[in-house]
C-alpha positions as CSV (number, residue, x, y, z in Angstrom):
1,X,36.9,-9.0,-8.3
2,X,36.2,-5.3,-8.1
3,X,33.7,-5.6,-11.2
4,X,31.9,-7.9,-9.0
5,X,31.9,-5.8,-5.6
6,X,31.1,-2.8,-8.5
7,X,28.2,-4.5,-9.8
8,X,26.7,-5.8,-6.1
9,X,27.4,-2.1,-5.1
10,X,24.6,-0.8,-7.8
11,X,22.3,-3.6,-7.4
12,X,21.7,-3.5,-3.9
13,X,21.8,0.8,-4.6
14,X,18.7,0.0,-7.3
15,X,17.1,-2.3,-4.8
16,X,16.5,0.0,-1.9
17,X,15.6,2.9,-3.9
18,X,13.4,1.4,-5.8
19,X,11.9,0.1,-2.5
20,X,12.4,2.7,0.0
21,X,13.8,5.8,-2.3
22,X,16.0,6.9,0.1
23,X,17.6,4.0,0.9
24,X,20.4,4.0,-2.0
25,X,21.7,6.9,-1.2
26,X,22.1,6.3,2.2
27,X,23.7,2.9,1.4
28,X,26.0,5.3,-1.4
29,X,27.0,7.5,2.1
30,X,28.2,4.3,4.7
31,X,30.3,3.1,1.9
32,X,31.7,6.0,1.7
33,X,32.2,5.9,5.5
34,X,33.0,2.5,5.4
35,X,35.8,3.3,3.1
36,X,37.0,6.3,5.2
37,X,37.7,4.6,8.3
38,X,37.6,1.0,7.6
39,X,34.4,-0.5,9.8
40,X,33.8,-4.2,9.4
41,X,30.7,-5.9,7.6
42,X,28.6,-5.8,11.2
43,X,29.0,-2.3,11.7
44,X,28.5,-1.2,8.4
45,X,25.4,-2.7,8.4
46,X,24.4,-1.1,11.6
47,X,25.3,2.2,10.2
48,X,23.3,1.8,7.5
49,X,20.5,0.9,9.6
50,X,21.1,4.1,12.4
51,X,21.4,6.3,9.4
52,X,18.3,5.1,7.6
53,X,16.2,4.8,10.6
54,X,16.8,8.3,11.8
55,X,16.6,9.7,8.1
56,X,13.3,8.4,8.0
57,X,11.9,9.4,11.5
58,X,13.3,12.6,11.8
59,X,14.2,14.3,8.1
60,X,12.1,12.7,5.9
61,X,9.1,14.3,7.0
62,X,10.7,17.4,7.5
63,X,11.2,17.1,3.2
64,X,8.7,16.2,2.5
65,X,6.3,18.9,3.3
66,X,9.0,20.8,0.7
67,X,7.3,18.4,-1.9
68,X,3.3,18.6,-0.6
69,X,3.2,15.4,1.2
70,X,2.7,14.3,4.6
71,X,3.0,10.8,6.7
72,X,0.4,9.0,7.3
73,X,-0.5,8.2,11.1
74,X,0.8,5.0,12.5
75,X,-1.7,4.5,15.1
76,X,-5.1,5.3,15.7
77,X,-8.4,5.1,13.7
78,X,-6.1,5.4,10.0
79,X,-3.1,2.9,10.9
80,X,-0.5,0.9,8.8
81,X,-1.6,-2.6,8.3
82,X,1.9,-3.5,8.3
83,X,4.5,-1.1,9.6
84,X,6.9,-2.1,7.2
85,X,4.9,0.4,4.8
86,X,6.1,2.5,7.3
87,X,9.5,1.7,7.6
88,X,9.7,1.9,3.8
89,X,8.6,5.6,3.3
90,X,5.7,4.2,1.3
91,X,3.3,6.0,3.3
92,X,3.0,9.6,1.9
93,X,0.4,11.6,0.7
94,X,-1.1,14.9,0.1
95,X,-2.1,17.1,3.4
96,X,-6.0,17.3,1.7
97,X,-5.9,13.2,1.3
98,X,-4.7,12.0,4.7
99,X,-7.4,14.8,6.4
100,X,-10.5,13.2,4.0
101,X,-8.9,9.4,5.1
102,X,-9.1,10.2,8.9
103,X,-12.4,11.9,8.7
104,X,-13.9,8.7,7.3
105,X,-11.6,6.4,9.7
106,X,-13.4,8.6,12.6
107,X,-16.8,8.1,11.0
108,X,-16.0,4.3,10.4
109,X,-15.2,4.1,13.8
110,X,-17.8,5.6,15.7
111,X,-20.2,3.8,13.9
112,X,-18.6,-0.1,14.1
113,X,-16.3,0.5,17.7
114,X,-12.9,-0.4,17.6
115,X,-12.2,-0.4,14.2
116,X,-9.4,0.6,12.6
117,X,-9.1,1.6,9.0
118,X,-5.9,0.1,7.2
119,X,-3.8,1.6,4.7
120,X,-1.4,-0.2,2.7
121,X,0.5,1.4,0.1
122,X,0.4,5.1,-0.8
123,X,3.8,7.2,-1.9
124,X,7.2,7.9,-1.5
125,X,8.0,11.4,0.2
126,X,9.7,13.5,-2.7
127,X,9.3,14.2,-6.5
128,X,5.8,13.7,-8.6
129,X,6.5,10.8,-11.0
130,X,8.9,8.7,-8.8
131,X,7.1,5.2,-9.3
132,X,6.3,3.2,-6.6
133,X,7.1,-0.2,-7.9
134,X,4.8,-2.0,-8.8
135,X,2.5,0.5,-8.9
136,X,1.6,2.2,-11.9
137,X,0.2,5.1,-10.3
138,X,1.4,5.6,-7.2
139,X,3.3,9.0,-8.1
140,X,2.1,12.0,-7.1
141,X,1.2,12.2,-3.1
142,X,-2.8,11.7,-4.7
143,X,-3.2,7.7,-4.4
144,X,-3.9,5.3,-1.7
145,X,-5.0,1.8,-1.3
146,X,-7.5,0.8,1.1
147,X,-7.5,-2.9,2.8
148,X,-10.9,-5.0,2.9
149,X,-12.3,-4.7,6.7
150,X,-12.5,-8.3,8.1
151,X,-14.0,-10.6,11.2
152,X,-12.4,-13.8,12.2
153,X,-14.1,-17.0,10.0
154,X,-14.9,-19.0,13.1
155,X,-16.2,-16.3,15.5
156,X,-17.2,-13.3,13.4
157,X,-15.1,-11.5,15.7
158,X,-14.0,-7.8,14.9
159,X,-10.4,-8.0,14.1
160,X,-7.9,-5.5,12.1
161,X,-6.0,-8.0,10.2
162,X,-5.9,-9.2,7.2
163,X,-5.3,-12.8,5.2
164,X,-2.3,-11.5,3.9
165,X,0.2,-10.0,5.7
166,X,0.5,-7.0,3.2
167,X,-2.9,-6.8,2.5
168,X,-2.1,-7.6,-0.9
169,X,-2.5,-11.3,-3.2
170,X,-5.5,-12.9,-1.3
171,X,-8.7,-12.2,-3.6
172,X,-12.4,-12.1,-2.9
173,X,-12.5,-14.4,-6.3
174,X,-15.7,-13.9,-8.7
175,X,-18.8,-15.6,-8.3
176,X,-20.3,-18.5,-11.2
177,X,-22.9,-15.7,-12.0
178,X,-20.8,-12.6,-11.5
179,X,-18.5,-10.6,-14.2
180,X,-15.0,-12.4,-13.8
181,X,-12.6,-10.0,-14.9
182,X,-9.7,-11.8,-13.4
183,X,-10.2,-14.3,-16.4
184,X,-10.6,-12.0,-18.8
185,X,-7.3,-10.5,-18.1
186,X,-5.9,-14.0,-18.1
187,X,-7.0,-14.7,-21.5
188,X,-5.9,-11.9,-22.8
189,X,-2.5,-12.1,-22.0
190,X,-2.1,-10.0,-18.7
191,X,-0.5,-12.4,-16.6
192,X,0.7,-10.3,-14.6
193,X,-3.1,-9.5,-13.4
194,X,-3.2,-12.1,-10.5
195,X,0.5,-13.2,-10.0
196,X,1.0,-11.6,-6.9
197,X,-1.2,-14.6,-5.3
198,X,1.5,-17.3,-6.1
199,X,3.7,-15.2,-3.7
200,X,1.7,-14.5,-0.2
201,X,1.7,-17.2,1.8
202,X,-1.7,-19.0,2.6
203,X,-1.6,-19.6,6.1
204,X,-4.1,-17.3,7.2
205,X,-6.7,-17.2,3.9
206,X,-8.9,-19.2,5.7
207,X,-8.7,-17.6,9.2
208,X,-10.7,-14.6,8.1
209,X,-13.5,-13.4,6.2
210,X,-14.4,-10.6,4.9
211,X,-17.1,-8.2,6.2
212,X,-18.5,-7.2,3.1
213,X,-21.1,-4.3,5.3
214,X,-18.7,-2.3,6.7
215,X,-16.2,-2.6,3.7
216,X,-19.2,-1.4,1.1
217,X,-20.3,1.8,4.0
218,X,-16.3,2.9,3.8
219,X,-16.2,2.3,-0.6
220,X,-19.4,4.8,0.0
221,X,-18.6,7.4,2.2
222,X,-15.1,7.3,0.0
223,X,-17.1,8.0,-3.0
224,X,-19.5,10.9,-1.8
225,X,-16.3,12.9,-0.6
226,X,-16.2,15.4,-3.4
227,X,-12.2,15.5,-3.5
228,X,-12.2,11.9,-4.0
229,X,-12.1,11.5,-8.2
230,X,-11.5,7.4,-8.9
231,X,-12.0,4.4,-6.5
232,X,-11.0,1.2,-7.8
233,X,-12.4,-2.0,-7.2
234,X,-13.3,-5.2,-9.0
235,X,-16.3,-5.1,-10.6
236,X,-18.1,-8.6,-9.2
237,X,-17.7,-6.9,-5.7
238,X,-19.1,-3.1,-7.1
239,X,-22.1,-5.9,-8.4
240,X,-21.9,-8.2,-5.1
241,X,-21.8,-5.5,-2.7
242,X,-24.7,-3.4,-4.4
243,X,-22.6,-0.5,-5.4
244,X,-23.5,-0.5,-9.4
245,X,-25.0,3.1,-9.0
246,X,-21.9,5.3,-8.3
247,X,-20.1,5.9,-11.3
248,X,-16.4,6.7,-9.4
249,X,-16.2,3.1,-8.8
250,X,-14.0,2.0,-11.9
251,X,-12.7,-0.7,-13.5
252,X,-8.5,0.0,-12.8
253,X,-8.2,-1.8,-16.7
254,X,-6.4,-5.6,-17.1
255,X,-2.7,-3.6,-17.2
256,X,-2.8,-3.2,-13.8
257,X,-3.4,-6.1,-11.1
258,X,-6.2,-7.3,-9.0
259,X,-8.4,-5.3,-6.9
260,X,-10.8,-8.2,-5.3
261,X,-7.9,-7.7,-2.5
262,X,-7.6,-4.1,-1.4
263,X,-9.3,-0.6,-2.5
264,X,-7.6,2.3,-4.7
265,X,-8.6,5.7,-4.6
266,X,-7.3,8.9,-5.7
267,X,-8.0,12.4,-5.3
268,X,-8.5,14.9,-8.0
């Protein structure tokens, strides 16, 4: 029986720092409360909770200026597409990166009013080289992704959500006439390359389309920003959305996962 309670103890402590970094050793700290003074399971919990929330909000980004990174707004013309991002410290970057991302948001948003640029996963507060599952990248304050701008389907109304509720797993797919890469990968052996899309629900897929105008003006103002080294997109939409002529638009390479979904980009 204690093996047991041993082994849950280090799973869940793997699980939350691999999701949130912090979290396991927070979760190490009210057991050791728990232990001292004997709470029960419901108060535990909110322990955990009060001591992780107020990590997060108030020390965390005290820290992690100690390790060149800063937070990432959570409102404004730059925002969170989900605040769990947020919530999960994944939302960290280098002082230079988040000041290029909200210049662009501002330009984005004088130009089309009202909308908001969305960010979706970028990098835990502390230590180059801590991955950010399952990113391969994600390591060093210097990567970002990007989500798609979209209207609603029916109306072609402005809105500032997305198909998927993580911006993530609901692809722009290739043409008949356009470079599948997606395939490719599949036949290959990368099946890792679209799996994400047999885990995001589908209720919303068909409630919003993509506004392919605006989404190509912020993939080129991203690219003539002279700190900005890589951007990484699919290449049917660098084809499709007549951006073939600027050579920091990469192919990201079948090892990694889709990018008909969301933008990557990465300072030098």
């Amino acid at each position: 029986m204690r093996f047991i309670k041993f082994a849950v103890h280090v799973l869940i402590f793997i699980l939350l720092t691999v999701a949130t970094q912090l979290g396991g050793i927070l979760y190490l700290l009210t057991v050791v409360i728990d232990r001292k003074i004997k709470i029960n399971f419901k108060k535990s919990f909110a322990l955990f909770v009060g001591l992780y929330l107020s990590a997060s909000l108030l020390l965390v980004p005290l820290l992690a200026s100690i390790f060149g990174r800063v937070a990432l707004p959570l409102s404004g013309s730059l925002q969170p597409l989900n605040v769990m991002t947020c919530l999960l410290n994944r939302h960290y970057v280098r002082p230079e990166l988040k000041s290029d991302l909200l210049t662009i948001s501002n330009k984005i948003n004088s130009r089309y009013p009202g909308t908001k640029t969305s960010y979706l996963d970028a990098n835990f507060p502390f230590f180059n080289g801590f991955p950010l599952f399952p990113h391969l990248s994600h390591n060093d304050g210097k990567k970002v992704d990007l989500a798609f701008y979209y209207d609603v389907k029916t109306s072609g109304r402005l809105t500032n959500g997305a198909p998927s509720f993580i911006g993530y797993g609901i692809y722009e797919a290739p043409k008949a006439h356009e470079a599948n890469y997606p395939q490719l990968c599949r036949d290959k052996g990368y099946w890792q390359y679209g799996f994400l899309t047999n885990l995001i629900p589908k209720w919303s897929e068909n409630k919003y389309q993509v506004n392919a105008e605006k989404t190509a003006e912020l993939i080129s103002m991203l690219a003539a920003n002279q700190s900005i080294s890589k951007i990484f997109i699919e290449p049917h939409l660098k084809q499709r959305w007549s951006l073939s002529s600027i050579d920091k638009i990469r192919f990201h390479g079948c090892q990694a996962v889709r990018h008909d979904d969301h933008i990557h980009l990465q300072i030098k």
